[in-house]
C-alpha atoms as a printed R data frame, in Angstrom:
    type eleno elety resid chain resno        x       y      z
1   ATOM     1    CA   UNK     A     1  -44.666 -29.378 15.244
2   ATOM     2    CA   UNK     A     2  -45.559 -32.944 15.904
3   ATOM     3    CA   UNK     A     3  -48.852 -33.666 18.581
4   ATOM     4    CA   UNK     A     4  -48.631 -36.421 21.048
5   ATOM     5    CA   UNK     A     5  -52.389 -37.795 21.204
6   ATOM     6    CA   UNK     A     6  -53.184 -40.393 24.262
7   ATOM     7    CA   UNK     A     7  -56.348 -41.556 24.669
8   ATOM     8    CA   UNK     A     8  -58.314 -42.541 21.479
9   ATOM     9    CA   UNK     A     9  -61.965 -43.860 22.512
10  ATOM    10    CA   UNK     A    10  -65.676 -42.944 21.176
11  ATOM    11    CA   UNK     A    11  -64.309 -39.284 21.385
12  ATOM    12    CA   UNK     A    12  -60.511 -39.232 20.722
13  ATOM    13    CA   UNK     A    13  -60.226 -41.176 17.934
14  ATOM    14    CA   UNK     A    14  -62.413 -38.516 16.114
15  ATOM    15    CA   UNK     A    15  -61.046 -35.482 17.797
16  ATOM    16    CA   UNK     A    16  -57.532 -36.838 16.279
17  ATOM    17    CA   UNK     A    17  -59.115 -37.475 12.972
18  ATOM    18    CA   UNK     A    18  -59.975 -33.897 12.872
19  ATOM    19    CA   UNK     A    19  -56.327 -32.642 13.533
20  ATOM    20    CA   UNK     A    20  -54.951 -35.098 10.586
21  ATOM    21    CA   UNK     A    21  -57.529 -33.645  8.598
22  ATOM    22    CA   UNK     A    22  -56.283 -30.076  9.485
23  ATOM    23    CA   UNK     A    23  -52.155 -31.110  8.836
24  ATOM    24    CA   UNK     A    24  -51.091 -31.731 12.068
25  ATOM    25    CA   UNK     A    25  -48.285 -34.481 12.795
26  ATOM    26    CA   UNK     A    26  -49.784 -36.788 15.505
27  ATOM    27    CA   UNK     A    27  -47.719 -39.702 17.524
28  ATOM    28    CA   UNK     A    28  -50.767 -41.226 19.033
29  ATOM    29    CA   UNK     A    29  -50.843 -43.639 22.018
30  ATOM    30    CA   UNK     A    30  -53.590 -46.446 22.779
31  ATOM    31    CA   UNK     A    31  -54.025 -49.675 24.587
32  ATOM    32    CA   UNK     A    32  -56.590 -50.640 21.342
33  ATOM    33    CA   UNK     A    33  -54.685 -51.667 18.689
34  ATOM    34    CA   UNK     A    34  -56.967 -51.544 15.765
35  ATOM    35    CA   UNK     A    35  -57.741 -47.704 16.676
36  ATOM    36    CA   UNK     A    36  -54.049 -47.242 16.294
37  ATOM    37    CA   UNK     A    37  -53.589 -48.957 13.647
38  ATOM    38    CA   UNK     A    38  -56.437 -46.998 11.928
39  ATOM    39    CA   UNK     A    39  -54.558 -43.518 12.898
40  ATOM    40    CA   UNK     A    40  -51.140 -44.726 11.549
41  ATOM    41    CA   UNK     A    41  -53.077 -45.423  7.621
42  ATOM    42    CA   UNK     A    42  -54.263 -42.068  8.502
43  ATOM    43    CA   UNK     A    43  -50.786 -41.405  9.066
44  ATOM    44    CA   UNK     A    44  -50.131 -40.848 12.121
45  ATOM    45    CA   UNK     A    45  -46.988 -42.037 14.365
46  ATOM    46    CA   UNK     A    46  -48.006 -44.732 16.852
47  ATOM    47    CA   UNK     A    47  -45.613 -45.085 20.069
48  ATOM    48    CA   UNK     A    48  -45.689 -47.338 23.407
49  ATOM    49    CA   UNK     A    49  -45.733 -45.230 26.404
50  ATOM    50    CA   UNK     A    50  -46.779 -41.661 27.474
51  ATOM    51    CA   UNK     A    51  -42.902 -41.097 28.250
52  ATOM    52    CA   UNK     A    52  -42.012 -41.673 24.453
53  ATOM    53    CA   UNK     A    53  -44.698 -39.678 23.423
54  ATOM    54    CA   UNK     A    54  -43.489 -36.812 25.487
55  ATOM    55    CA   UNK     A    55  -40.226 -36.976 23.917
56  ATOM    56    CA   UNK     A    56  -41.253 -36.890 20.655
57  ATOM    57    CA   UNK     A    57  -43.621 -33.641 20.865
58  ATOM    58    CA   UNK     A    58  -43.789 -29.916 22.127
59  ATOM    59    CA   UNK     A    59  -48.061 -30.418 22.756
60  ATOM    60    CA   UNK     A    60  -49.541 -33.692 24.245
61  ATOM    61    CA   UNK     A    61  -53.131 -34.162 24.445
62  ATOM    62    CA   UNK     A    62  -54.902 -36.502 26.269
63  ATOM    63    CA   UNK     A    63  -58.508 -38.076 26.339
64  ATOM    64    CA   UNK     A    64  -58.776 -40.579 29.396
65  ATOM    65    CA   UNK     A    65  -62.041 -42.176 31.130
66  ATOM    66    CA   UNK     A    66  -61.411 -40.702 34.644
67  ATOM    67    CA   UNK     A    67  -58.628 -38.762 37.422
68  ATOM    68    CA   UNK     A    68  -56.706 -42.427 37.292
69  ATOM    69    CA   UNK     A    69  -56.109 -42.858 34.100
70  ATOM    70    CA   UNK     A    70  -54.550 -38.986 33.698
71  ATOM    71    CA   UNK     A    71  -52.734 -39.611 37.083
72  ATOM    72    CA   UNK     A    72  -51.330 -43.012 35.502
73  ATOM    73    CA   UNK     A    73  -50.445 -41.563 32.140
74  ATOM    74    CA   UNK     A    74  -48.943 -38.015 33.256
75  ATOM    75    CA   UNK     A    75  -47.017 -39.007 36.358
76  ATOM    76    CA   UNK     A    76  -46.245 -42.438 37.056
77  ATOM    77    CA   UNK     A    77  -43.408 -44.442 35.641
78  ATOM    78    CA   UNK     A    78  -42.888 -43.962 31.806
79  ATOM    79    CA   UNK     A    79  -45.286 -40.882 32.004
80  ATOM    80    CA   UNK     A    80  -45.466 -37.788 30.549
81  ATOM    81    CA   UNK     A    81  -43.299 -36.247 33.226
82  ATOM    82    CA   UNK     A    82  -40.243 -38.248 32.795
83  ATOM    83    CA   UNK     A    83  -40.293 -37.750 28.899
84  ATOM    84    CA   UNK     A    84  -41.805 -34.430 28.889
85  ATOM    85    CA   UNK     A    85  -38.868 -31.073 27.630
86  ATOM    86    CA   UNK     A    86  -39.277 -27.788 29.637
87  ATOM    87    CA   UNK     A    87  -41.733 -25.940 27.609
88  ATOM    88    CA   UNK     A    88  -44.138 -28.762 26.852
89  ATOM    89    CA   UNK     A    89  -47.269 -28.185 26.733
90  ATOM    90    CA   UNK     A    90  -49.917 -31.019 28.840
91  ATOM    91    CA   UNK     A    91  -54.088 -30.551 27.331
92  ATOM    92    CA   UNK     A    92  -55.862 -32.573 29.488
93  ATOM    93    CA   UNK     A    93  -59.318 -33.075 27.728
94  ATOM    94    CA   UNK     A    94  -60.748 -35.489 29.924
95  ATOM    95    CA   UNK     A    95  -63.761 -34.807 31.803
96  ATOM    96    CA   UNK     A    96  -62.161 -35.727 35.594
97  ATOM    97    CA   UNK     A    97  -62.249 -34.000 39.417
98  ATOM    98    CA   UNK     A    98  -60.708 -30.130 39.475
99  ATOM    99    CA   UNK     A    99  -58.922 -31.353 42.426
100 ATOM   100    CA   UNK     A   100  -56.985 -33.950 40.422
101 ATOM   101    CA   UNK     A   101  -56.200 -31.929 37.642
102 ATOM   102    CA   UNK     A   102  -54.914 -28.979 40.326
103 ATOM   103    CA   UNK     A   103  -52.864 -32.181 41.674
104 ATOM   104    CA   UNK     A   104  -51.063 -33.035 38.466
105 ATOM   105    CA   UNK     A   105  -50.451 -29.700 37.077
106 ATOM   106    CA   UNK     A   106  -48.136 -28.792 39.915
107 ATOM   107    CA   UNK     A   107  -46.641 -31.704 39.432
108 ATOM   108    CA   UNK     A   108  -46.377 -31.080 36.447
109 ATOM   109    CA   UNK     A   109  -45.512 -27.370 36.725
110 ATOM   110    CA   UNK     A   110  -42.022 -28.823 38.930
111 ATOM   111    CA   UNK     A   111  -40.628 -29.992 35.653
112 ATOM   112    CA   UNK     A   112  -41.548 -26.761 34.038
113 ATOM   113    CA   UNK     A   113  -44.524 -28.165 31.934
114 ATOM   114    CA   UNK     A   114  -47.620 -26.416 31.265
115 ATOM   115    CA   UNK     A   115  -50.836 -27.341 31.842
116 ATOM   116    CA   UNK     A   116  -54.595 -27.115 30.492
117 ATOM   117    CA   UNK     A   117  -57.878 -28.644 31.603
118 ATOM   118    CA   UNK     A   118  -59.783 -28.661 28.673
119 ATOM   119    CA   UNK     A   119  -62.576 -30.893 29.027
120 ATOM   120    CA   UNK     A   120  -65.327 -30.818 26.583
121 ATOM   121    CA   UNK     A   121  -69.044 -31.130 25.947
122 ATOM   122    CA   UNK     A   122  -71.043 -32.325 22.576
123 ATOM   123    CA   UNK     A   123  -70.606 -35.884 22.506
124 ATOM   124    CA   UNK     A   124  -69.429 -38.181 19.844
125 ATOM   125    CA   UNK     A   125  -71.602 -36.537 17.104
126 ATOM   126    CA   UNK     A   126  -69.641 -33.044 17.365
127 ATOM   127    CA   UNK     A   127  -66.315 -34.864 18.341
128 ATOM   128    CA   UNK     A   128  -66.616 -35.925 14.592
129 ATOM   129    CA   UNK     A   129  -67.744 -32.919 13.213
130 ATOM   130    CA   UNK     A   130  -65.317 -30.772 15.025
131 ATOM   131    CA   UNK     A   131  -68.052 -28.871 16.937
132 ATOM   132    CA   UNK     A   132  -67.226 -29.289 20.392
133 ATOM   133    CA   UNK     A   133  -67.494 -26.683 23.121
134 ATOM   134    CA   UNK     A   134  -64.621 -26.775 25.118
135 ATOM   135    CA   UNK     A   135  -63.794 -25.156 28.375
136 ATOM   136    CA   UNK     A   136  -60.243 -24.072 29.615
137 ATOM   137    CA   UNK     A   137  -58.549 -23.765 32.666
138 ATOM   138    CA   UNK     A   138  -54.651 -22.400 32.646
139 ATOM   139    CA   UNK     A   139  -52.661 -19.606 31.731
140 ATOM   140    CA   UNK     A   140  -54.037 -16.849 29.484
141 ATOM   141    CA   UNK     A   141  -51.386 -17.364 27.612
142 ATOM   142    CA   UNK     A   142  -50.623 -20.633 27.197
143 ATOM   143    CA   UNK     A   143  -54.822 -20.793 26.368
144 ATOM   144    CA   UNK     A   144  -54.061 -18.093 23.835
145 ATOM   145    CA   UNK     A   145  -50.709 -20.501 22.354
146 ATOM   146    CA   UNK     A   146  -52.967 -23.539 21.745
147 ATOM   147    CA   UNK     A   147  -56.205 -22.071 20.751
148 ATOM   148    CA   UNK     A   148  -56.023 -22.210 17.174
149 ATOM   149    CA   UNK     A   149  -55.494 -26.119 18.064
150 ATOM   150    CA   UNK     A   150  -58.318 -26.356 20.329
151 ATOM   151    CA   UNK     A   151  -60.766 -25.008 17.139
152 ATOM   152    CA   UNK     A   152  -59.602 -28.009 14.930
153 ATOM   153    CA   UNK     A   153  -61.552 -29.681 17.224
154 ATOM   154    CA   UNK     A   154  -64.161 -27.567 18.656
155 ATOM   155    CA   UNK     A   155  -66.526 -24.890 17.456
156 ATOM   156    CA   UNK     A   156  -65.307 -22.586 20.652
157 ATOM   157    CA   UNK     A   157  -62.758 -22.590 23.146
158 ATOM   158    CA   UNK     A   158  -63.374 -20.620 26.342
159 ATOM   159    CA   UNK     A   159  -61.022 -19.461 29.093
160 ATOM   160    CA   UNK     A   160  -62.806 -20.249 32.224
161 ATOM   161    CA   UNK     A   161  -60.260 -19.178 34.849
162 ATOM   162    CA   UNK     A   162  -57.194 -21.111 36.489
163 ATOM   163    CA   UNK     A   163  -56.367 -25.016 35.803
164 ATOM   164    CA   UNK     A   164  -59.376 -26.695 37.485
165 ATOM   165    CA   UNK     A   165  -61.952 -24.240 36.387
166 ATOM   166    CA   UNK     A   166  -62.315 -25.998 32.913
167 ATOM   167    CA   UNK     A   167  -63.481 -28.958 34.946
168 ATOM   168    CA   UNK     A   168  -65.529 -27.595 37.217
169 ATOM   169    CA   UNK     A   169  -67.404 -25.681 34.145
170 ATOM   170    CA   UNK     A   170  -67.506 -29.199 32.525
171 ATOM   171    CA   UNK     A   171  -69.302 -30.467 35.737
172 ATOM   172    CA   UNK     A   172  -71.917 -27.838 35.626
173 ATOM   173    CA   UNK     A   173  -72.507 -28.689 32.183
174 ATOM   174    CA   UNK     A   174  -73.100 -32.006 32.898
175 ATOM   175    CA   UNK     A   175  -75.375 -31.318 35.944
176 ATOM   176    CA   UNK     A   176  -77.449 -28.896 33.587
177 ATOM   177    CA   UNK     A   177  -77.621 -31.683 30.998
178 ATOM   178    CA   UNK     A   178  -78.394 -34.928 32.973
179 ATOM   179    CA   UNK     A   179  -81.242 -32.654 34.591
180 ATOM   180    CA   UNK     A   180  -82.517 -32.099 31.387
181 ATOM   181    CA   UNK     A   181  -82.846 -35.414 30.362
182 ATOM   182    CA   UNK     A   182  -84.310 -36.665 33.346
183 ATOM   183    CA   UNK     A   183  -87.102 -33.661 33.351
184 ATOM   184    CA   UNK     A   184  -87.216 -34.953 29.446
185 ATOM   185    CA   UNK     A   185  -88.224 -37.978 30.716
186 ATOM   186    CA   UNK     A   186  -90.414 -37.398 33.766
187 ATOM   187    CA   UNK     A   187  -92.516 -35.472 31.206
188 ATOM   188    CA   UNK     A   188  -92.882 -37.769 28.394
189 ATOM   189    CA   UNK     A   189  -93.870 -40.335 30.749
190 ATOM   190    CA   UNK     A   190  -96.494 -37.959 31.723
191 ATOM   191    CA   UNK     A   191  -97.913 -37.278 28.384
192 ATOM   192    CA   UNK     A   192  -97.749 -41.261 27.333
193 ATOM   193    CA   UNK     A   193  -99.378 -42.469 30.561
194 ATOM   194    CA   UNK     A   194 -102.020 -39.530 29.879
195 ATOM   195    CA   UNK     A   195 -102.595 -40.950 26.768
196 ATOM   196    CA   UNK     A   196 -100.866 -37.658 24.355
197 ATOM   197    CA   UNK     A   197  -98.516 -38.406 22.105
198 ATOM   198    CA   UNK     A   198  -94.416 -37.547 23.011
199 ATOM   199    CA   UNK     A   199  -93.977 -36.680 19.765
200 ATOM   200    CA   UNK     A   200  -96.750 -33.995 19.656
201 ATOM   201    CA   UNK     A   201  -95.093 -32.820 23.171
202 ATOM   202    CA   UNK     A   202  -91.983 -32.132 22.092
203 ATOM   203    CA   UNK     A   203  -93.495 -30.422 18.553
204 ATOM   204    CA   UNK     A   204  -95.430 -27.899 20.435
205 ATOM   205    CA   UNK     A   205  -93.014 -27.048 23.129
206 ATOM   206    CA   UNK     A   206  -89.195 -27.245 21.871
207 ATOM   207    CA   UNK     A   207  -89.519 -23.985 20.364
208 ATOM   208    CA   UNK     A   208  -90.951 -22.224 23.560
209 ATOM   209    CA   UNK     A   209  -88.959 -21.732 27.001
210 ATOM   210    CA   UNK     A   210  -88.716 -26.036 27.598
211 ATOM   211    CA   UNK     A   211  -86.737 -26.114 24.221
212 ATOM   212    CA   UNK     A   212  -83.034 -26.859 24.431
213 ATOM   213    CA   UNK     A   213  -79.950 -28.397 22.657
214 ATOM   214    CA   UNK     A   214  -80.693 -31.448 24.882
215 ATOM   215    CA   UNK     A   215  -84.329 -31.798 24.124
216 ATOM   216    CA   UNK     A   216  -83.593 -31.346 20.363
217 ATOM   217    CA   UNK     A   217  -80.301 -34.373 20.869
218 ATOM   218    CA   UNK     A   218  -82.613 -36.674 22.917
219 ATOM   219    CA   UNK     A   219  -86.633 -36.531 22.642
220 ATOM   220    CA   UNK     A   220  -86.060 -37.999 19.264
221 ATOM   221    CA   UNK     A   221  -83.205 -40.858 19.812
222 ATOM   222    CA   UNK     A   222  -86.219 -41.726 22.815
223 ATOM   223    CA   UNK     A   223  -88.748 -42.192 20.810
224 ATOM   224    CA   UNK     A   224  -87.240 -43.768 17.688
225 ATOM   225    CA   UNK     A   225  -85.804 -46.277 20.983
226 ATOM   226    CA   UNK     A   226  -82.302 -45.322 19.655
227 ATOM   227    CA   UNK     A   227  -79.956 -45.789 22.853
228 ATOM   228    CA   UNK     A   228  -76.736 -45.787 20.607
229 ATOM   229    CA   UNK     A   229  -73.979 -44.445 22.896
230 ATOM   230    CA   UNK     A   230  -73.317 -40.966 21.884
231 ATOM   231    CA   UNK     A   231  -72.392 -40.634 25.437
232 ATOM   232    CA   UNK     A   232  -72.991 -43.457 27.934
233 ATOM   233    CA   UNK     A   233  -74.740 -43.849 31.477
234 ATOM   234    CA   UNK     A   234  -71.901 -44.939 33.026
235 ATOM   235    CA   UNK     A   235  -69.723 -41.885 31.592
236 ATOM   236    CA   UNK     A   236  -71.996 -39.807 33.091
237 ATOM   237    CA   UNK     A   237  -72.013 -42.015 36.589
238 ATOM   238    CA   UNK     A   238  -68.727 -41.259 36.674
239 ATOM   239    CA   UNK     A   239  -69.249 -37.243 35.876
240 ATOM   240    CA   UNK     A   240  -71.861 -37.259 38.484
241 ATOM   241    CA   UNK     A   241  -70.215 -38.734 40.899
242 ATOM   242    CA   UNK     A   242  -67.140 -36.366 40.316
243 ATOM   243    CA   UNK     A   243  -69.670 -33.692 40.695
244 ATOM   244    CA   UNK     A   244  -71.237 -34.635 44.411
245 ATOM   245    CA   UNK     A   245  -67.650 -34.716 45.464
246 ATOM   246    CA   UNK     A   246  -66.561 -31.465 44.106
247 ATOM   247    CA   UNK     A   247  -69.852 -30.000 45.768
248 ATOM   248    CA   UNK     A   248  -69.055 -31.781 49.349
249 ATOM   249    CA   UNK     A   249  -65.698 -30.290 49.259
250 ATOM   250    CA   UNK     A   250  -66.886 -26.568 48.323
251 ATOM   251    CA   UNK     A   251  -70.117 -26.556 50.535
252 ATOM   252    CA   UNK     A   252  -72.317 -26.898 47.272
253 ATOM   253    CA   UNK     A   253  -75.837 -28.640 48.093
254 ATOM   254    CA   UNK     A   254  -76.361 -30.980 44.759
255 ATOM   255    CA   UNK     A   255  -79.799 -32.308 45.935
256 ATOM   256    CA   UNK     A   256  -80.825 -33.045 42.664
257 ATOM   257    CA   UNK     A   257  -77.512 -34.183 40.889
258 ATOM   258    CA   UNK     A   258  -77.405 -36.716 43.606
259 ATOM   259    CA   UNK     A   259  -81.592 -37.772 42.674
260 ATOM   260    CA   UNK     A   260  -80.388 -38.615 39.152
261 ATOM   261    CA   UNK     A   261  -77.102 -40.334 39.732
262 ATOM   262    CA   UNK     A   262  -79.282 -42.678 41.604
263 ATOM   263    CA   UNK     A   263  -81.287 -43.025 38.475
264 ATOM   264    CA   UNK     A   264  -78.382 -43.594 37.023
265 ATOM   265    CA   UNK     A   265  -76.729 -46.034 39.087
266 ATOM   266    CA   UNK     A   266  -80.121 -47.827 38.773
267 ATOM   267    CA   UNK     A   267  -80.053 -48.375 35.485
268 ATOM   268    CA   UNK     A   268  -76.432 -49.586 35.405
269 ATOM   269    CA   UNK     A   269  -77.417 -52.239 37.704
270 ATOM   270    CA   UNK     A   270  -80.103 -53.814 35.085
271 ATOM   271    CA   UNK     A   271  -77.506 -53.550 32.281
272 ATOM   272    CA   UNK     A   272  -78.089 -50.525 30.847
273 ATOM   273    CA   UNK     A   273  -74.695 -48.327 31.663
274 ATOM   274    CA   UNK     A   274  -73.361 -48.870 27.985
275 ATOM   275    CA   UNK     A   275  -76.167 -47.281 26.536
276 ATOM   276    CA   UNK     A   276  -76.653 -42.971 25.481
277 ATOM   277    CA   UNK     A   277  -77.734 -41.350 28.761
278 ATOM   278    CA   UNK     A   278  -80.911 -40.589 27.281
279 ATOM   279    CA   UNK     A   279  -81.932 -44.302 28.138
280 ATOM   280    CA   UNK     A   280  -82.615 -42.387 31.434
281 ATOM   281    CA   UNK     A   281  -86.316 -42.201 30.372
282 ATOM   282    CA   UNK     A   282  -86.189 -46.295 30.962
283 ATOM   283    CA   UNK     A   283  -86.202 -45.120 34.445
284 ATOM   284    CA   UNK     A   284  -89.264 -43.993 34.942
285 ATOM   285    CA   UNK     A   285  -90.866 -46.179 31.960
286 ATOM   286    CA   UNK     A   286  -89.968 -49.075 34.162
287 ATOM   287    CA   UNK     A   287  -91.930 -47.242 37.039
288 ATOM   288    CA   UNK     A   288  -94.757 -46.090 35.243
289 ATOM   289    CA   UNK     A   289  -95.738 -49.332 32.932
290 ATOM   290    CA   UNK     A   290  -95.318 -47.344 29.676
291 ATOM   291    CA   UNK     A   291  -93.234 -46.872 27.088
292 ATOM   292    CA   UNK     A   292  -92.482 -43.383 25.300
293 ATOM   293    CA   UNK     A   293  -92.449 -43.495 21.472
294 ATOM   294    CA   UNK     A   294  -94.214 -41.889 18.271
């Protein structure tokens, strides 16, 4: 069974890796030609439009910035709808609205092709290791067909309800997360403007009720000043944003989603958009004089 791939930035080129790793036969699809060319020595199949990757494969994948670029690549002209069999199967793993992935699955669905929303959470680090989470939204069954897929890239795979619920799990995660780093933040520029050290901070309280996965990813890339993208501000701008529309169209007050995406936006403005969201804390170094490091 051959995989149709689309989409192969900081996190799909790895998450394809991991399937040639694992034996699958890819035909992979992006507009960067040196990642391509980097999957076909890996040997993967490289082809020009969505539309002939449809044809060639039963499973497409794809791992796109935003609700345009899946619109674009499943159903306009030479998209996966026009070269897509009866029976295919569309993973969407991009992190985009609910309402736009509800949109092109019944498009979609017209043609007889199956959809998931799969959008995932873990960042580049476990898109190389295989060790993302991933959350679902489709047919129990078709979930249950693709699963042992799903786990060549991810350390789970979970079934959160219909097609749009993956997304809409994938926006609370990134709510929960972009809090955390901005409550990160807010308190390390406490401690360094009170004159304790961050580093003694985080020592004495990641293993109490303020410890998390996010504290444990971030309090140290902050205060070694590591902003490497594992995954960008302006990624999560555009998460953020997808979130305070999702929560204006359900009645969901997001009073302090919307405080951080201002942050956010903030930053982007003085250049910093390309860098891991945990240059957040530049924020409110900026504000308070200070910088946060060992």
């Amino acid at each position: 069974m051959k995989i149709g791939f689309i989409g192969l930035g900081i996190m799909g080129k790895p998450m394809a890796k991991n399937l040639l790793k694992e034996g699958y036969e890819l035909v992979v699809l992006d507009r960067n030609k040196s990642v391509t060319d980097e999957l076909v020595r890996l040997g993967a199949e490289i082809e020009t439009s969505p539309k002939a990757v449809a044809a060639k494969t039963n499973i497409i994948i794809t791992m796109l910035p935003n609700s345009p670029q899946v619109k674009e690549v499943a159903l306009m002209e030479n998209g996966i709808i026009e070269g897509a069999k009866p029976g295919t199967i569309f993973i969407d793993m991009s992190s985009i609205s609910p309402v736009a992935s509800k949109e092109v699955a019944k498009k979609l669905a017209e043609k007889g092709i199956e959809m998931l929303d799969a959008p995932v959470s873990g960042g580049e680090p476990k898109a190389i290791d295989g060790t993302l989470s991933i959350m679902v939204g489709g047919k129990e069954k078709i979930f249950n067909d693709v699963k042992d897929l799903l786990l060549k890239m991810g350390s789970n795979a979970v079934l959160c309800g219909e097609v749009g619920a993956g997304n809409v799990t994938k926006l609370a995660n990134q709510v929960i997360v972009a809090l955390n780093i901005a409550a990160m933040s807010e308190a390390f520029v406490l401690g360094t403007k009170a004159g304790v050290s961050p580093e003694l901070i985080y020592n004495a309280i990641r293993g109490g009720l303020a410890g998390s996965t996010v504290l444990d990813a971030k309090a140290p890339m902050v205060m070694d000043r590591n902003f490497k993208p594992g995954f960008k501000i302006d990624l999560h701008i555009k998460d953020l944003t997808n979130v305070v529309e999702a929560g204006a169209a359900v009645g969901a007050p997001m009073l302090l989603t919307n405080q951080v995406l201002e942050m956010m936006r903030n930053l982007h403005e003085n250049g910093e958009g390309q860098n891991d969201h945990s240059a957040l804390v530049k924020f409110y170094e900026k504000l308070a004089n200070v910088e946060v490091t060992k």
